[in-house]
C-alpha positions in Angstrom: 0.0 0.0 0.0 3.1 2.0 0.5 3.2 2.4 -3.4 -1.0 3.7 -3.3 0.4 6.0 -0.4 2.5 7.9 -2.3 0.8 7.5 -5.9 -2.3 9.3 -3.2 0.3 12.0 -2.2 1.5 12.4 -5.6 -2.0 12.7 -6.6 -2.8 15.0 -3.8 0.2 17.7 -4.3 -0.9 17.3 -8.5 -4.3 18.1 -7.5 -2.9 21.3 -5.5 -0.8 22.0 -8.0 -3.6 22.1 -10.5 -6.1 24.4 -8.4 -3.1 26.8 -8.1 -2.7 27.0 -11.4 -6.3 26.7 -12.5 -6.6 29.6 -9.9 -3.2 31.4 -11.7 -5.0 31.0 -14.8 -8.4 32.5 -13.5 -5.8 35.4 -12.0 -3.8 36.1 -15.5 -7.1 35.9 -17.7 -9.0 38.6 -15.2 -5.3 40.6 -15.5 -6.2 40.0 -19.3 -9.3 41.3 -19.6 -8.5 44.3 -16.9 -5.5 45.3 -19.5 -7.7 44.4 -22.5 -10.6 46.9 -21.1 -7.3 49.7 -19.8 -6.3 49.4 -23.5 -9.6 50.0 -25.2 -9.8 52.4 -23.5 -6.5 54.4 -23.9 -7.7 53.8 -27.3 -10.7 55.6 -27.0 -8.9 58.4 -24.9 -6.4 58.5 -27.8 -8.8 58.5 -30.7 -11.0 61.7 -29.1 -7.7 63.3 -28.2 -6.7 62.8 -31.8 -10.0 64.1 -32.7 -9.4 67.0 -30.4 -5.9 67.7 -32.4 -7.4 67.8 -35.2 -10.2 70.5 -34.6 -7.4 72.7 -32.8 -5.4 72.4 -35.6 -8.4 73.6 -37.7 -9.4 76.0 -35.1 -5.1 77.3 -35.1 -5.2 77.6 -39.2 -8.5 79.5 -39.1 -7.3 81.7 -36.7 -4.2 82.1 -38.2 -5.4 83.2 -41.5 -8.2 85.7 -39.5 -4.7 87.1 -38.2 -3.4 87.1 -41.7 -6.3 89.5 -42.9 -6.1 91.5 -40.2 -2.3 91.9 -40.5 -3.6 93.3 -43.9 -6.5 95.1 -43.1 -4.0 97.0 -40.6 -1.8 97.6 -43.0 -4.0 98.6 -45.8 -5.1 101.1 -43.0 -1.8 102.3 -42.2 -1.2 102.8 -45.8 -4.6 105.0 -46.1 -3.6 106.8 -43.1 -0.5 107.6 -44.4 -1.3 109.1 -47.7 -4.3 111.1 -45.6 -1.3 112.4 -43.6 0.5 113.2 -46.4 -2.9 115.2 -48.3 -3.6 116.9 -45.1 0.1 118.0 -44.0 -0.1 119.8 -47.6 -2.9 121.4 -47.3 -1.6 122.8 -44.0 1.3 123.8 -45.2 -0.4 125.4 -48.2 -3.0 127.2 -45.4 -0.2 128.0 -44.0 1.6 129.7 -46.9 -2.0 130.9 -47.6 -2.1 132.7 -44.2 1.2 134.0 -44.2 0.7 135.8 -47.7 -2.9 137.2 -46.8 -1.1 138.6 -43.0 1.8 140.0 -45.5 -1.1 141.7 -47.5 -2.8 142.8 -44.3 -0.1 144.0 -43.1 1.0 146.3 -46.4 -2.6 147.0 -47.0 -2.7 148.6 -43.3 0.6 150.6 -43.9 -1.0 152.0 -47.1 -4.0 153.1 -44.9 -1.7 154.7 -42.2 0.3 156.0 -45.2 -3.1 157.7 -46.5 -4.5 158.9 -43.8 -1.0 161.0 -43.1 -1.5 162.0 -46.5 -5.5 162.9 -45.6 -4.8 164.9 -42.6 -1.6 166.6 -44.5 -3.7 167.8 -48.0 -6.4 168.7 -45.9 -4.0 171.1 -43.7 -2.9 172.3 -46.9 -6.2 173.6 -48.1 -7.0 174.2 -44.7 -3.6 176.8 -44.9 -4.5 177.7 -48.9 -8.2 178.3 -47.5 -6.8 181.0 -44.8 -4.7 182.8 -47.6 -7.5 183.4 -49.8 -8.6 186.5 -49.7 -12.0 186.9 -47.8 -11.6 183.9 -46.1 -13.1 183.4 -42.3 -11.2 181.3 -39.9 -11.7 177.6 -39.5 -12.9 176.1 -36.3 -10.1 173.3 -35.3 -11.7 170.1 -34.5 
């Protein structure tokens, strides 16, 4: 019986052997499907953050070329500014000119009339005087 004694033992450890690794198994193939389910899922996470890259990028090159026009826009605006500038610093300047020539005028226009009216109060002293000297003549009131 000695031999059915350790063909039993034999048996026995074979038998714990086998749960253990039936068990193992059971362990791994949950480990499996735990990984199997992590990794569809990084998938999924990857795919919609893909997705996600995508749209930005659309979103960045739309943007990009809104900057583009605006770059443009500004510049087309800077351009029309400029030449305004330009238009309207010569038509100051030529106000300007304008305004010094027409003061220039004033001014020569109000030395003639300070030049006449010397020459108006001197003719009329002279007939004033030739006035006394003719004969008959009554004095003048001085006003």
């Amino acid at each position: 019986m000695l031999y059915d004694s350790d063909m039993l033992e034999d048996l026995d450890h074979l038998s714990e052997r086998l749960t253990k690794l039936v068990a193992y198994t059971h362990q791994i193939n949950t480990e499996r499907q735990t990984l199997l389910a992590r990794v569809k899922s990084a998938l999924t996470e990857r795919d919609a953050l893909a997705q996600l890259n995508t749209h930005d990028g659309q979103q960045s090159k739309a943007l990009q070329i809104k900057v583009q026009a605006y770059e443009s826009e500004i510049e087309d605006l800077r351009t029309q500014s400029s030449a305004s500038h330009a238009v309207l610093q010569a038509s100051l300047d030529a106000l300007k000119e304008e305004n010094r020539v027409l003061e220039a005028q004033l001014a020569e226009r109000a030395h003639e009339v300070t030049a006449l009216r010397a020459a108006t109060i001197q003719a009329k002293e002279r007939i004033d005087a030739v006035l006394e000297r003719l004969p008959g003549a009554q004095p003048l009131e001085q006003t």
